[in-house]
FIKOLZA-1660 file (N, C-alpha, C; in steps of 0.1 Angstrom, whole numbers, plus 5000, padded with zeros to 4 digits):
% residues 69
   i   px   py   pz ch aa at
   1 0478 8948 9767  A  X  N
   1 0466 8942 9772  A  X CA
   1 0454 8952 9771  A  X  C
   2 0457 8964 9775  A  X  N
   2 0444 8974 9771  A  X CA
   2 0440 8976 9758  A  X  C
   3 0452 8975 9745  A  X  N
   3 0452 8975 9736  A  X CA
   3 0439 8966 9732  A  X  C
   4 0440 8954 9737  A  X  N
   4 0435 8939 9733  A  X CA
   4 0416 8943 9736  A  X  C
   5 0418 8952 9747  A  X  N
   5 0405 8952 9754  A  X CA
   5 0398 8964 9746  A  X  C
   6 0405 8976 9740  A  X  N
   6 0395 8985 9741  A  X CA
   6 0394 8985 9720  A  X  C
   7 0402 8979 9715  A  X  N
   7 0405 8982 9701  A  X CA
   7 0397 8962 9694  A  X  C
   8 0386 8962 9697  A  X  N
   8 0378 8951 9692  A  X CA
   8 0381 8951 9675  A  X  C
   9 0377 8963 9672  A  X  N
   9 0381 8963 9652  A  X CA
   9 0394 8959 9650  A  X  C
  10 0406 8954 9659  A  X  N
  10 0421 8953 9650  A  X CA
  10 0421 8934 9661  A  X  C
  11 0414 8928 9660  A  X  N
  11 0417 8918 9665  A  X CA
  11 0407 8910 9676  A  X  C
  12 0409 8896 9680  A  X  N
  12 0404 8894 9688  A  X CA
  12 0405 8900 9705  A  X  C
  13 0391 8901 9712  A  X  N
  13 0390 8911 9722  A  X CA
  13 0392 8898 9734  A  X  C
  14 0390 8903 9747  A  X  N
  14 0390 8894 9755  A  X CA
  14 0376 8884 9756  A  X  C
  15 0371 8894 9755  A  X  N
  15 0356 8888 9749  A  X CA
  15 0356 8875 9743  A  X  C
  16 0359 8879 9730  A  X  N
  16 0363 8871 9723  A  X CA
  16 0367 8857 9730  A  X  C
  17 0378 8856 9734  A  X  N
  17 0386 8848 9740  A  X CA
  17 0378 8839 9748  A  X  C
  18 0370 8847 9756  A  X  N
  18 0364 8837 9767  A  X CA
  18 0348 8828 9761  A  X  C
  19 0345 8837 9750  A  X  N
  19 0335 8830 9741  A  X CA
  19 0340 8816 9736  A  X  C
  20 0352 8820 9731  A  X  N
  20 0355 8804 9724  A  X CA
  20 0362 8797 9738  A  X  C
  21 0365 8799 9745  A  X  N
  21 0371 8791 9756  A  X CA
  21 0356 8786 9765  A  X  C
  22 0348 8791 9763  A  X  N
  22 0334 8786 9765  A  X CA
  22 0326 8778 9757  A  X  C
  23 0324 8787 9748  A  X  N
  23 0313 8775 9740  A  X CA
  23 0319 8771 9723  A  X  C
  24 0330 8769 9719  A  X  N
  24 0339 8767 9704  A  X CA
  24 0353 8755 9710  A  X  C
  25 0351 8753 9699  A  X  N
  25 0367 8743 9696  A  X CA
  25 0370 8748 9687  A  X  C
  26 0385 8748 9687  A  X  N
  26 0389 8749 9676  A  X CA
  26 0389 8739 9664  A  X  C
  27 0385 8737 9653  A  X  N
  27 0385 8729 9640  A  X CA
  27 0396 8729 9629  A  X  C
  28 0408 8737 9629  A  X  N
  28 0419 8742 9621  A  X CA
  28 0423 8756 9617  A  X  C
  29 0433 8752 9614  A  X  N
  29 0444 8764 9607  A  X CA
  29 0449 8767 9598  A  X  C
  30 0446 8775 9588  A  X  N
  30 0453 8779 9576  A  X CA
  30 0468 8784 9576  A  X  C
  31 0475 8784 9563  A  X  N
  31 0485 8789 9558  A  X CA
  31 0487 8801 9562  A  X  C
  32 0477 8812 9566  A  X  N
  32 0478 8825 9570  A  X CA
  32 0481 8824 9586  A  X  C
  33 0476 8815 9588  A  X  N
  33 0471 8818 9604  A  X CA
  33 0466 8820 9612  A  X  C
  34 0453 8820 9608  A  X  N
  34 0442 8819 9610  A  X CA
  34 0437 8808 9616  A  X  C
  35 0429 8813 9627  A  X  N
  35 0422 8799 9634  A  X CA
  35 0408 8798 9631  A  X  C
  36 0403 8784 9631  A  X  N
  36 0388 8783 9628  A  X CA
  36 0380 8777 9641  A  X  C
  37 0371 8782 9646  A  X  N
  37 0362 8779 9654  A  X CA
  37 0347 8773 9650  A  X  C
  38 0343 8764 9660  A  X  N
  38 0329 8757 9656  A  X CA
  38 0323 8759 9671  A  X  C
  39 0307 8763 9673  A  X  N
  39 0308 8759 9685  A  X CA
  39 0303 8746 9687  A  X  C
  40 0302 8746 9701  A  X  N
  40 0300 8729 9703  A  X CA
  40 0288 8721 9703  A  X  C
  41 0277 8735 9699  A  X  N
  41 0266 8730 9693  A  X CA
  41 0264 8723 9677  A  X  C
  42 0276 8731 9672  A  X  N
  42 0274 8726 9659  A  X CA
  42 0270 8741 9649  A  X  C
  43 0262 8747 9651  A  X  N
  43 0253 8761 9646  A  X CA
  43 0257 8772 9643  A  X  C
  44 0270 8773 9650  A  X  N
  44 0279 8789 9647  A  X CA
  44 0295 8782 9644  A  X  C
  45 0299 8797 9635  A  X  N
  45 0316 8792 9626  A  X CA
  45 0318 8805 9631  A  X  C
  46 0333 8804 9630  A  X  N
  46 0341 8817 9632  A  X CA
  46 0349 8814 9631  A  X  C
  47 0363 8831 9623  A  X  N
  47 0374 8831 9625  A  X CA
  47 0382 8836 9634  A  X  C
  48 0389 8837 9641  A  X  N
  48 0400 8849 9645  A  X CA
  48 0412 8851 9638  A  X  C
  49 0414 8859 9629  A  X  N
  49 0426 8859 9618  A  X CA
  49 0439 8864 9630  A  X  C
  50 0445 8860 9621  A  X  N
  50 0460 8864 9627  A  X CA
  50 0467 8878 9617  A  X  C
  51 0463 8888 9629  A  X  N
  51 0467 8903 9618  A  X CA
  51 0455 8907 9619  A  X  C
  52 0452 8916 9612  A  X  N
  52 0443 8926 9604  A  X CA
  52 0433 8920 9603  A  X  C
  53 0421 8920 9602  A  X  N
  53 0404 8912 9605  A  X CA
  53 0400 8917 9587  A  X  C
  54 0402 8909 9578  A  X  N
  54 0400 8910 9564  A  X CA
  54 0390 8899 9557  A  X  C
  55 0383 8897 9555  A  X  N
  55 0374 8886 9554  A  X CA
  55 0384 8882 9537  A  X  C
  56 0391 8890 9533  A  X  N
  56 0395 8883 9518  A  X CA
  56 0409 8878 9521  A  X  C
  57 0412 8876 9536  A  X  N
  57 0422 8871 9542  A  X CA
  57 0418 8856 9539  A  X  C
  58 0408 8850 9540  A  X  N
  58 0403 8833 9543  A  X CA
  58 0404 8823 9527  A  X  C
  59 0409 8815 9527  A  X  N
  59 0412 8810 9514  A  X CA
  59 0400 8803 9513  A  X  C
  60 0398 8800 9497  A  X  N
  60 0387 8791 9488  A  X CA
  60 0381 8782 9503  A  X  C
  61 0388 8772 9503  A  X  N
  61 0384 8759 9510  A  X CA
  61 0377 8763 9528  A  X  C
  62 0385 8771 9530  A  X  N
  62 0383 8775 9546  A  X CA
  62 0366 8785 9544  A  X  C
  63 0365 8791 9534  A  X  N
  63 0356 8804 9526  A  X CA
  63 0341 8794 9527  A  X  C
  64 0344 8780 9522  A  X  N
  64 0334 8770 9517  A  X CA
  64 0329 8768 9533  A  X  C
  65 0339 8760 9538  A  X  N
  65 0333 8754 9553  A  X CA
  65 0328 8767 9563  A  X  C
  66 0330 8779 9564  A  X  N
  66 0330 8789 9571  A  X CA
  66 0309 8791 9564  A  X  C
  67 0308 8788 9556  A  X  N
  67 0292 8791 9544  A  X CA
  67 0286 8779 9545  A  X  C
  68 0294 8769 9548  A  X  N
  68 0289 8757 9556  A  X CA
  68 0284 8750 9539  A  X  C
  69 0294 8753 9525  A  X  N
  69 0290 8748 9517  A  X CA
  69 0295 8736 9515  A  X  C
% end
């Protein structure tokens, strides 16, 4: 748990958590594991990867909607 709270670079923080439990839905999940977030304005995307926070973790198609292309 302290782990979760004080090490923000290796993962989602609590923070985190209560952000998307506030203002995001979830929208899907990749093959990695990775979760996608929208919030419920519409306006902001986000990942929380599963593992390591690697942006060349996110595949083609997920890469597109995340750029909102």
């Amino acid at each position: 748990m302290l782990k979760k709270i004080f090490t923000w670079w290796n993962g989602a923080t609590i923070g985190t958590a209560l952000s998307v439990w506030r203002n995001g839905r979830e929208v899907g999940r990749d093959s990695l594991g990775n979760v996608y977030y929208q919030s419920k304005k519409g306006d902001r995307r986000w990942v929380i990867y599963n593992g390591i926070n690697d942006a060349a973790r996110i595949p083609p198609e997920w890469y597109a909607w995340m750029h909102k292309q």
